[in-house]
N, C-alpha and C positions, 0 to 999 in steps of 0.2 A: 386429706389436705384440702383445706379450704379455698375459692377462688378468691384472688385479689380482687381488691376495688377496682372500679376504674382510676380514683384518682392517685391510686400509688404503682400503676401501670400494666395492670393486670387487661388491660382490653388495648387491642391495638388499634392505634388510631388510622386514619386513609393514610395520613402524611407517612407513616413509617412503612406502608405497603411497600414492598419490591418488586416494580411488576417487569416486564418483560424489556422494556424500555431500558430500565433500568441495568438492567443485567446487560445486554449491549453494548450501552455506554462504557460499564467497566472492561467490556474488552476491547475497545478502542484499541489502546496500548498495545496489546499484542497482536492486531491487526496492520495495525499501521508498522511497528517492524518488523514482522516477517513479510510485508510487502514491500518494504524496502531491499529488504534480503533476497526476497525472490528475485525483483525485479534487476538488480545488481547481473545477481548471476545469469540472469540472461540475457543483459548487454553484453556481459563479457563472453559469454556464449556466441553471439552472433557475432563480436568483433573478432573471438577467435578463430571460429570457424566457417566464416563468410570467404566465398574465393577472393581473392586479390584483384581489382579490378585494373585493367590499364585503359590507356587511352592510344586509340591510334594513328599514328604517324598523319596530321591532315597536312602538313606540310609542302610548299611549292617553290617552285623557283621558275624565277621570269630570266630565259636568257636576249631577251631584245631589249637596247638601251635606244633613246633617241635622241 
């Protein structure tokens, strides 16, 4: 089998390279939602399972009027 020319596409050009950059960029997308997904469940994680906090009583009472 013979090689193609270059001008019927038989050589590749820089522009068509895929370089590393490249590949990253496509998984953007599944980065970006499974770190939503992650991050989801572990608000809900922390809101479930964080103790209950209260507040305690600072309350006073003045019994002298004048």
């Amino acid at each position: 089998m013979a090689a193609k020319p270059a001008s019927e596409g038989g050589a590749r050009s820089l522009s068509r390279l895929e370089t590393a950059n490249d590949r990253f960029k496509q998984t953007f997308n599944q980065w970006l939602w499974g770190g939503i997904i992650v991050a989801t469940v572990v608000h809900f994680g922390v809101i479930r399972f964080f103790p209950t906090l209260t507040a305690a009583d600072v309350a006073f009472s003045v019994t002298e009027f004048e």
